[in-house]
C-alpha positions, 0 to 999 in steps of 0.5 A: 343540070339541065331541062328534063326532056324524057323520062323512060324505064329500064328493063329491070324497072328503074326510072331515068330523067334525061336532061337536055343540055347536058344529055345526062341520065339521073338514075332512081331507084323504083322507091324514089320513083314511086314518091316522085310521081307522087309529088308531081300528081299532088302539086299537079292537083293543088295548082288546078284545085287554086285556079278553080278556087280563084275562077270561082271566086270571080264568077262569084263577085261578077254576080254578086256585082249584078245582082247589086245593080239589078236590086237597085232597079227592082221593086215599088221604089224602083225608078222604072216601077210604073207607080214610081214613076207616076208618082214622081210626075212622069206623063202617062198614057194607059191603064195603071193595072196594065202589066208591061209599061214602056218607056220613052227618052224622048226629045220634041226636036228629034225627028225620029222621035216625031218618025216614031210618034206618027209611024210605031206609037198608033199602032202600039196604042191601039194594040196594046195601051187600049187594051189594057196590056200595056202603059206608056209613060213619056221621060224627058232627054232634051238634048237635040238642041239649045231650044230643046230644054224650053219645049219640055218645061212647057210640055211638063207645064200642061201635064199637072193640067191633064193636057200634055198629051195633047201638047206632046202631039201639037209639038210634034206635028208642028215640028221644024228644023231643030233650033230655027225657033220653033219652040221659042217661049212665044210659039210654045205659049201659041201651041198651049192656047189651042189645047181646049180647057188649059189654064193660059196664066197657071201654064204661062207661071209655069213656064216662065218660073221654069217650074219643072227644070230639076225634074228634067234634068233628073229625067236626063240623069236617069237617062244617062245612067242607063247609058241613054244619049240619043233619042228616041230610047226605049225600056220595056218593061214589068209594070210592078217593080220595073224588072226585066229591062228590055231596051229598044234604041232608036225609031223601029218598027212595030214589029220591035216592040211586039215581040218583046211585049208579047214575050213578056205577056207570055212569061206572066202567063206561066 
């Protein structure tokens, strides 16, 4: 019959449908009228009633799709809870109590790493890790270079002697081109000797038994799994059950760190 392009009423109130192709008029008569507006309100109201239903059923299964990767990551078995993490073997720095933790993907040849080291971390520590506010717990991403791996197998081998903070400091105070030898297994046993009180033959076991190699390589896949591949990557964030992800990529400034830490100092004041 056509497209319906109009409907109009007559003067005695009967309804006309007027098709476009055929330019016919369909006449009815004022009780068909009534139930034909009636059809189009209810089939007009059954479809906006199945899109809301079906929008509200994927907003739904988005958040309970949230929810589940946010529960994986909150709580004392959290991977980023401090007492996990240090738990597990992760180098520390601060107090245990502190409230916020931060941290750090990092790589001993990555030169933003050592920008980070010598220009944002000081401050940051005198800010907030002195006084009590904030943790800072060091993860291996090793991936700069072919030497990179040999560096943090060592780094982690001072850390069950107490001394990887200042191994962490030689390395990137000495730091050279990546991959131009600098952290060969020679050079690496030269730099642990100058730590004051290191055993050299438990290190140089250490080292050479690649002790520490699955616990790396679970610090890159923890890594990876938050979508890290560079270096340095940060997260900030609760010290108790890891909650409340802020992440910081790449080697900014203090300010970067101070807002979000002391956004997070005042939500566990309220």
């Amino acid at each position: 019959m056509g497209e319906v392009i109009r409907g109009t009423y007559d003067r005695k109130g009967d309804y006309y449908l007027i098709f476009h192709e055929e330019w016919k008029i369909l006449r009815l008569e004022n009780g068909m009228t009534a139930k034909l507006l009636s059809v189009i309100v209810v089939m007009t109201a059954l479809v906006f009633g199945i899109l809301l239903f079906s929008s509200n059923i994927l907003s739904l299964n988005h958040s309970i799709l949230v929810m589940a990767q946010t529960d994986d990551f909150i709580g004392a078995s959290s991977p980023f809870s401090l007492s996990n993490m240090v738990e597990q073997g992760s180098p520390y720095l601060g107090d245990l109590s502190a409230p916020i933790t931060i941290i750090d993907f990092s790589d001993f040849q990555c030169h933003l790493c050592a920008r980070h080291v010598k220009n944002t971390e000081p401050i940051i520590n005198e800010t907030y890790i002195q006084t009590g506010k904030v943790a800072l717990v060091f993860k291996h991403l090793p991936n700069r270079g072919f030497d990179s791996m040999g560096a943090h197998l060592a780094a982690q081998c001072t850390n069950v002697q107490g001394k990887f903070w200042q191994f962490y400091k030689l390395l990137y105070e000495n730091q050279e081109t990546i991959d131009s030898g600098w952290v060969k297994e020679d050079n690496l046993k030269k730099f642990a000797s100058q730590i004051p009180g290191l055993e050299m033959k438990q290190f140089n076991t250490c080292i050479d038994a690649q002790t520490y190699k699955e616990f790396i390589d679970n610090d890159v896949k923890l890594a990876n799994s938050q979508g890290f591949f560079d270096t340095p990557s940060f997260i900030v964030v609760d010290s108790i059950d890891g909650s409340k992800p802020d992440i910081i990529r790449g080697a900014q400034p203090f300010p970067a760190f101070q807002s979000i830490i002391e956004k997070k100092l005042d939500e566990l004041k309220k």
